[in-house]
C-alpha positions in Angstrom: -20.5 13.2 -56.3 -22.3 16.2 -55.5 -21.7 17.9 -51.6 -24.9 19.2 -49.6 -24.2 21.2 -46.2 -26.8 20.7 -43.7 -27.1 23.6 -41.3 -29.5 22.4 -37.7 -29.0 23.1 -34.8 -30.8 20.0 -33.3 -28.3 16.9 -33.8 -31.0 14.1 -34.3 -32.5 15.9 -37.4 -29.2 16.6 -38.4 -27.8 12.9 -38.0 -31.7 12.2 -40.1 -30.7 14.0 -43.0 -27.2 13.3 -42.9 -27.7 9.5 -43.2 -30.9 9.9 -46.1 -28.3 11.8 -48.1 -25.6 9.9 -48.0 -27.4 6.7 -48.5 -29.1 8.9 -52.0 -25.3 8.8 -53.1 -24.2 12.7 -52.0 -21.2 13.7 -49.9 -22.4 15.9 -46.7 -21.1 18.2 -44.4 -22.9 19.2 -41.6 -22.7 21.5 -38.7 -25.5 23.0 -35.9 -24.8 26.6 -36.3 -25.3 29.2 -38.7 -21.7 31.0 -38.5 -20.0 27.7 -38.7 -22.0 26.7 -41.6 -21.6 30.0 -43.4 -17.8 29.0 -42.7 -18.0 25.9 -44.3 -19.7 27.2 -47.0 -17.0 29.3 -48.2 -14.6 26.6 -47.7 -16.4 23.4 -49.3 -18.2 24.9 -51.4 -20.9 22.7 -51.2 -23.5 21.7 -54.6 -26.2 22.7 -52.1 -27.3 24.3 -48.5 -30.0 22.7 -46.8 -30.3 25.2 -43.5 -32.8 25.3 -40.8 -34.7 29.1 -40.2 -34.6 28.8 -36.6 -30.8 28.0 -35.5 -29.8 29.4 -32.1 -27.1 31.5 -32.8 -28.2 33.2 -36.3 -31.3 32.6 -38.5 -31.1 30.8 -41.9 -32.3 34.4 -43.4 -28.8 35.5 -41.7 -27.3 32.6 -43.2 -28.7 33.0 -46.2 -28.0 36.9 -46.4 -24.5 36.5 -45.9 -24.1 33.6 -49.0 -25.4 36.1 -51.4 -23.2 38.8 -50.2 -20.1 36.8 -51.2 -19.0 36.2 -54.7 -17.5 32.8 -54.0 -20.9 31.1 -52.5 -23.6 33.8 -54.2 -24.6 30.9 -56.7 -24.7 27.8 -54.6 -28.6 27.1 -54.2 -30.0 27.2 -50.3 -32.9 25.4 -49.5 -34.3 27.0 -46.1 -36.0 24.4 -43.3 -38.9 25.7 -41.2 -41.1 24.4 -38.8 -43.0 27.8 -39.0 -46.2 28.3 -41.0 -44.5 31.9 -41.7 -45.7 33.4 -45.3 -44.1 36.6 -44.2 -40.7 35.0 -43.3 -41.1 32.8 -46.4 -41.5 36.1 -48.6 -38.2 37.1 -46.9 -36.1 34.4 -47.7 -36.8 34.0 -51.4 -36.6 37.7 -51.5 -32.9 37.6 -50.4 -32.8 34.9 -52.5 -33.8 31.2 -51.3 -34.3 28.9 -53.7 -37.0 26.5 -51.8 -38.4 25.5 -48.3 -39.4 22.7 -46.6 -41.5 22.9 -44.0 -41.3 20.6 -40.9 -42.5 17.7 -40.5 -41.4 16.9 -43.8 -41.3 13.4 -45.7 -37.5 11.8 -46.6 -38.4 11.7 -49.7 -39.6 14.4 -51.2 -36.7 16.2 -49.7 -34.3 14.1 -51.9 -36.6 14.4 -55.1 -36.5 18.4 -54.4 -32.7 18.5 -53.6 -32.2 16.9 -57.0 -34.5 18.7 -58.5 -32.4 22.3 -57.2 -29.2 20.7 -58.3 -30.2 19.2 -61.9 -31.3 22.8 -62.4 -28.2 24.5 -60.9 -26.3 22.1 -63.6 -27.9 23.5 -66.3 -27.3 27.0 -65.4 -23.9 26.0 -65.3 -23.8 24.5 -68.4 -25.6 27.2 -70.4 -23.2 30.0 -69.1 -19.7 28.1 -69.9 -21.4 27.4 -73.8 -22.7 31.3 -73.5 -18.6 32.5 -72.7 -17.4 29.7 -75.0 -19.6 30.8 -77.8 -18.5 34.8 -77.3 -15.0 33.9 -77.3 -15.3 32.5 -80.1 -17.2 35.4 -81.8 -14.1 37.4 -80.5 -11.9 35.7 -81.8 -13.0 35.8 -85.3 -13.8 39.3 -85.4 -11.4 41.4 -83.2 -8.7 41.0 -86.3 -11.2 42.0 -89.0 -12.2 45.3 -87.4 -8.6 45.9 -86.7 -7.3 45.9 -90.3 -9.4 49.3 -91.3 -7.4 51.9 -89.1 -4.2 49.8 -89.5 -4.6 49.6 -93.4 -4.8 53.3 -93.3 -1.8 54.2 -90.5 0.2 51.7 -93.2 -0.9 53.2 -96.4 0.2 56.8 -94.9 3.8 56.0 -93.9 4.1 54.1 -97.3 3.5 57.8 -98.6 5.3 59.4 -96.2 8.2 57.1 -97.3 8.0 57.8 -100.9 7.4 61.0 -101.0 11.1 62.6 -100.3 10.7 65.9 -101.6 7.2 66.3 -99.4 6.6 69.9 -98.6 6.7 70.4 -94.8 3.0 71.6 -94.4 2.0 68.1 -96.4 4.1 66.0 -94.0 2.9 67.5 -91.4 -0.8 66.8 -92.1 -0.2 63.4 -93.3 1.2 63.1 -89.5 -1.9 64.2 -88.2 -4.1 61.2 -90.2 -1.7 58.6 -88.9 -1.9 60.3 -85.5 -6.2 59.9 -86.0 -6.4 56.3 -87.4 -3.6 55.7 -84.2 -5.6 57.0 -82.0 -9.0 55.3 -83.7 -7.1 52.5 -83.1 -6.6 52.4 -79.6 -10.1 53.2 -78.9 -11.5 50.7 -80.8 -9.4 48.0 -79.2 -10.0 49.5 -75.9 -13.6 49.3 -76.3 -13.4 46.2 -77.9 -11.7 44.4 -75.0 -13.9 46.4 -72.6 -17.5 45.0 -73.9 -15.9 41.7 -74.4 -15.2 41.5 -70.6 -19.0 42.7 -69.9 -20.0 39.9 -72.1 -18.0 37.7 -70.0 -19.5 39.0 -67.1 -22.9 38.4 -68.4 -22.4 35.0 -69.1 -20.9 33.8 -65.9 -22.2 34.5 -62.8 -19.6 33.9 -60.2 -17.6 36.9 -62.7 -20.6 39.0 -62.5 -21.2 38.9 -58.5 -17.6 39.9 -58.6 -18.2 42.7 -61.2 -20.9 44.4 -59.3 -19.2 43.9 -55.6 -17.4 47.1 -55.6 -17.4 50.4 -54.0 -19.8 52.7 -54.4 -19.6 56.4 -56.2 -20.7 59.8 -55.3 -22.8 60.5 -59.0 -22.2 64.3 -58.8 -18.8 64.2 -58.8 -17.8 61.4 -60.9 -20.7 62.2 -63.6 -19.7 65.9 -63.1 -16.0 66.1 -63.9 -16.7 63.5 -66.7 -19.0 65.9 -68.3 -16.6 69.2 -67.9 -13.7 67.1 -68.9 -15.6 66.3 -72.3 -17.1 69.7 -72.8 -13.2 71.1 -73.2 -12.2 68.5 -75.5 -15.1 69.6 -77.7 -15.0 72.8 -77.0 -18.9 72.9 -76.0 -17.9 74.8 -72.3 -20.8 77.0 -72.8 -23.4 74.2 -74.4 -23.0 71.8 -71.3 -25.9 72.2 -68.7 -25.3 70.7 -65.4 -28.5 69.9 -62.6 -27.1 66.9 -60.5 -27.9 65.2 -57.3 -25.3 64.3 -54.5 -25.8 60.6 -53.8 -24.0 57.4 -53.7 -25.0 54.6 -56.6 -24.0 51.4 -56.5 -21.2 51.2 -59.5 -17.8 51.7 -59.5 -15.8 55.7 -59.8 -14.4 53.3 -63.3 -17.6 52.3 -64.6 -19.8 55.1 -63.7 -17.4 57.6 -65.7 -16.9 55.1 -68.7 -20.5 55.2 -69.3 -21.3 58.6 -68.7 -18.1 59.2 -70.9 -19.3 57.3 -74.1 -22.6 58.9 -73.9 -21.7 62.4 -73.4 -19.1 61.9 -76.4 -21.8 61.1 -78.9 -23.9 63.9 -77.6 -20.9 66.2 -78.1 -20.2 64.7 -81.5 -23.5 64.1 -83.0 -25.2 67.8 -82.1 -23.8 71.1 -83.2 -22.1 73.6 -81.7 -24.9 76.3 -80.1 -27.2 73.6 -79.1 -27.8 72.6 -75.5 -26.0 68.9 -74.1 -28.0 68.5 -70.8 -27.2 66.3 -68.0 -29.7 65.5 -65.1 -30.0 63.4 -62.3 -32.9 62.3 -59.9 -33.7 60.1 -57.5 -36.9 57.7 -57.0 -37.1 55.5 -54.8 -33.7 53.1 -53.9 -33.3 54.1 -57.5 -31.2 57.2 -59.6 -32.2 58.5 -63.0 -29.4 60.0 -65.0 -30.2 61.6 -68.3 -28.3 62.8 -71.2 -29.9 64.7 -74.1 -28.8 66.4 -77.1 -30.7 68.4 -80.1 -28.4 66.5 -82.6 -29.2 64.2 -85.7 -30.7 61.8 -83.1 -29.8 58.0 -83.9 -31.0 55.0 -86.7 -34.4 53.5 -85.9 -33.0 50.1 -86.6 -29.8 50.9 -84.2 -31.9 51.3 -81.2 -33.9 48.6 -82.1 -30.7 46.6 -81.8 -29.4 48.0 -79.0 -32.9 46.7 -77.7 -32.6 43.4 -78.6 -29.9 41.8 -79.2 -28.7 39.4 -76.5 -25.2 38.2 -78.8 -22.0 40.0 -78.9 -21.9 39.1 -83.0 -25.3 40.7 -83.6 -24.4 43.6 -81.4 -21.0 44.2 -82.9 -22.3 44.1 -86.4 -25.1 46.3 -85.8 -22.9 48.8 -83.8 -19.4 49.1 -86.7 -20.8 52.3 -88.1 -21.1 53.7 -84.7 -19.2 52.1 -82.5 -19.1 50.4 -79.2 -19.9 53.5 -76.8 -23.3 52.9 -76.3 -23.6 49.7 -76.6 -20.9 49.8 -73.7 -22.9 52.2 -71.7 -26.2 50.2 -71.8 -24.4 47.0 -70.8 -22.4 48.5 -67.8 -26.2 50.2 -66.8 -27.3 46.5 -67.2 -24.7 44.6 -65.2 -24.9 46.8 -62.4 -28.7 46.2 -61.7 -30.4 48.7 -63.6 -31.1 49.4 -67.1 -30.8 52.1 -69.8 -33.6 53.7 -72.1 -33.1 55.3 -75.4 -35.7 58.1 -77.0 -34.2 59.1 -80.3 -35.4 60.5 -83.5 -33.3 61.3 -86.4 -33.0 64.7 -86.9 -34.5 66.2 -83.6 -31.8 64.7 -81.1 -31.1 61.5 -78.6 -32.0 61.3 -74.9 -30.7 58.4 -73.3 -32.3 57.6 -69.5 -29.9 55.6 -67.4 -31.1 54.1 -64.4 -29.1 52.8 -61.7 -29.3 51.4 -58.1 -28.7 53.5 -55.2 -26.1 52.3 -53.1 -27.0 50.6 -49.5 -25.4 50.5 -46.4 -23.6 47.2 -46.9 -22.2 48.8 -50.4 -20.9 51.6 -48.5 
């Protein structure tokens, strides 16, 4: 039986809708103020949050605003009362996220047909993102193992050798240690990325994980980006090929996710251009938004890669297209993605890759 909360603040309207939904067959819970309802919303739970605009203590924008701040209740649909011809207000609540209105004086009626309207369609978002994780587990499943056998095979094939080979010369022992130590370490990293786009997937695909996801602390982008960068210059030994103009401000992703991405794409750029040639990184800011760009003058990236990257929407696709390359950028562009922004990728082969990150600037409430 599906639970509506009805949030007035005058009792007879209240009792009226309380007794025409429980009589359509729904639980209810009802209160007459906006912080007790925002209460009970993040105990119950409730299918749906029928909420008058004008309560006495807090709007229903107020109560709406602080549903979608909060993981737990971001998802439940709110349907927002008003007795006020307001287009203005009315813009204001579907901005933050309202998903009808009813103005007063309303008929019984079509109040019920839209409340079962919101929650058949609430149902099927449901039901869509438990078949989208249920079919990308699935996916992972099947192909993690596969993937896994290439490094392995070789990391087994060289300690046969090492094995057999007694009378080895110390100089050929000692290089056969460093391929084992490579496919080791191309191991790790593939499983590590591996596990780490297969959690963004997750993300994508259910929303009470992705509110979660993106509800974290924000990071200063010239430090986080900045060390990143210097930190992969050394391990290339590119010191003098790295060129650095960033912006101090906060965006709205994690000190974790912000470095991972900028990691994985300033590790191709490294790897895929030559030493000599400029890796830049740049940063700028327009509007509540933050362009970061990395370019390189290397052997750019596959027409039909990019077009992949563009659009495919299934982690199968997306991990077959992306084998030969592997999962860095397709990691980068999801975590741009999840966070509310997006990433663009100009690339020719031959004359080098810029890729165009844009992400959210971090507000007040993030902070």
């Amino acid at each position: 039986m599906p639970k509506i909360l009805v949030i007035d603040d005058e009792a007879e309207m209240r009792q009226l809708l309380a007794k025409a939904l429980t009589r359509a067959g729904y639980e209810v819970e009802d209160t007459g103020s906006g912080e007790s309802g925002i209460a009970l919303a993040r105990e119950e739970k409730p299918d749906l949050v029928l909420c008058d605009v004008g309560l006495l203590d807090v709007s229903g924008y107020d109560v709406l605003r602080a549903l979608r701040a909060e993981p737990v209740t971001h998802n439940i649909p709110v349907v927002l009362v008003t007795g006020l011809a307001d287009l203005d207000g009315m813009r204001e609540g579907m901005r933050l996220g309202a998903d009808d209105y009813v103005p007063k004086p309303f008929d019984l009626e079509e109040v019920l047909a839209l409340i079962a309207a919101r929650l058949r369609k609430a149902e099927a978002l449901r039901r869509e993102a438990e078949e989208r994780a249920k079919t990308l587990r699935s996916h992972i499943s099947m192909m993690l193992p596969q993937e896994l056998l290439n490094p392995l095979s070789g990391i087994i094939s060289l300690a046969d050798l090492l094995r057999d080979e007694a009378g080895m010369k110390p100089a050929e022992a000692a290089e056969i240690g460093r391929d084992i130590q490579r496919s080791g370490e191309r191991l790790h990293r593939l499983i590590r990325n591996f596990l780490i786009y297969s959690q963004l997937e997750l993300a994508a695909a259910e929303p009470d994980r992705l509110e979660a996801f993106r509800h974290t602390m924000p990071c200063q982008l010239r430090k986080v980006v900045g060390e990143t960068a210097e930190r992969l210059a050394e391990k290339h030994r590119r010191r003098a090929d790295l060129v650095l103009e960033l912006i101090s401000v906060e965006v709205a992703i994690s000190d974790q996710n912000l470095a991972k991405l900028s990691e994985e794409l300033l590790d191709n750029a490294f790897k895929f251009s030559d030493p000599g040639r400029p890796v830049e990184v740049r940063a700028r800011l327009t509007g509540d938004m933050v362009w970061l760009s990395i370019s390189d003058e290397g052997c750019g990236i596959d027409d039909t890669i990019v077009a992949g990257l563009r659009a495919a929407d299934q982690f199968e696709r997306m991990f077959q297209e992306q084998r030969a390359t592997g999962l860095g950028l397709p990691i980068a562009v999801k975590l741009a993605e999840l966070h509310g922004g997006r990433a663009l990728i100009q690339s020719q082969p031959g004359t080098g890759t810029a890729i165009l990150v844009e992400l959210p600037v971090a507000s007040l409430e993030d902070s």
